[in-house]
N, C-alpha and C positions, 0 to 999 in steps of 0.2 A: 523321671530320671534324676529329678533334683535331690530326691528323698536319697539314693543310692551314692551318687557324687558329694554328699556332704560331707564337711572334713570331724563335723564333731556331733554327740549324740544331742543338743542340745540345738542343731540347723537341722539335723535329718527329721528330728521328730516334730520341728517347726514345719516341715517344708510336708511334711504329711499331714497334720493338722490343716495348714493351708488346701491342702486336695481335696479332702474330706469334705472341705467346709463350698470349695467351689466345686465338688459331683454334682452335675444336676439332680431332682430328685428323679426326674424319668429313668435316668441310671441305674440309680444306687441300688436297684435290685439285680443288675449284672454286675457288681460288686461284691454284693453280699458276702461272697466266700472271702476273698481278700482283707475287707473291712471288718469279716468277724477272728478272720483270724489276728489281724492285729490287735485287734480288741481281747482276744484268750491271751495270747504270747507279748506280747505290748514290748513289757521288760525285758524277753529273752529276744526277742528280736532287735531292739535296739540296744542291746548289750556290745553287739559286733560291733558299733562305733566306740566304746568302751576299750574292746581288746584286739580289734581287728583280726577277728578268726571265727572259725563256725562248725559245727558238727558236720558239714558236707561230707567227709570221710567216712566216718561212723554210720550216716543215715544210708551212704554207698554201699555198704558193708552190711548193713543191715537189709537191703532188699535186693542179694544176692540171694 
């Protein structure tokens, strides 16, 4: 939750990094989807602490 609560792109991506690095590795295969996707979208994902707004409308909209 710390990644989410962060007030700037510069703690959130800290505070993930941080997670990443304490997943155990027994885990990190029930991870996998989450940590690959921030791995493809890195940048668009931590844009939101940038502008504070997100496609959620649009993606709603689109799987109508």
């Amino acid at each position: 939750m710390d990644i989410w609560e962060a007030t700037d792109r510069q703690k959130a991506e800290s505070h993930y990094e941080e997670w990443v690095c304490r997943l155990p590795t027994e885990l990190r295969p029930h991870f996998k989807e989450i940590t690959t996707a921030f791995k493809n979208w890195r940048n668009e994902i931590f844009n939101y602490w940038d502008h504070r707004i997100t496609n959620a409308f649009t993606e709603s909209l689109n799987g109508k």
